[in-house]
C-alpha positions, 0 to 999 in steps of 0.5 A: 500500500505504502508503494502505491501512495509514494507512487501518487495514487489515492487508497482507500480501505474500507473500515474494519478491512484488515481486523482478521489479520491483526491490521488496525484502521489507524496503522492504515491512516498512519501510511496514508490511505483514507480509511471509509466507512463502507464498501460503497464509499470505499469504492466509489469513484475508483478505477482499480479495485483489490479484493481478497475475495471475489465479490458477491453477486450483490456487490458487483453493482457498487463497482463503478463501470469500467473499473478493474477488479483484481482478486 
């Protein structure tokens, strides 16, 4: 994530994201990613979307067109 914000882009991780792994929101706001309320707000507006999971059918419709998913 570091590497994508010294690269210049914008990150935003859903609040709650990375608790199974031990990863607290505040360590994600520290390195710089904007940390948003829901997967709607995390993905609005965005171009490129990293999932550790596929989504769910009724996910699918919160992606912006056009936007790239990588699972």
């Amino acid at each position: 994530m570091r590497k994508y914000i010294a690269l210049g882009y914008d990150v935003h991780i859903e609040s709650g994201a990375g608790a199974k792994a031990a990863y607290l929101d505040s360590a994600y706001a520290e390195a710089g990613a904007k940390i948003c309320k829901s997967a709607a707000d995390t993905l609005k507006n965005s171009a490129v979307a990293l999932k550790v999971k596929p989504p769910a059918a009724s996910e699918l419709s919160a992606f912006p067109k056009n936007a790239l998913l990588i699972c």
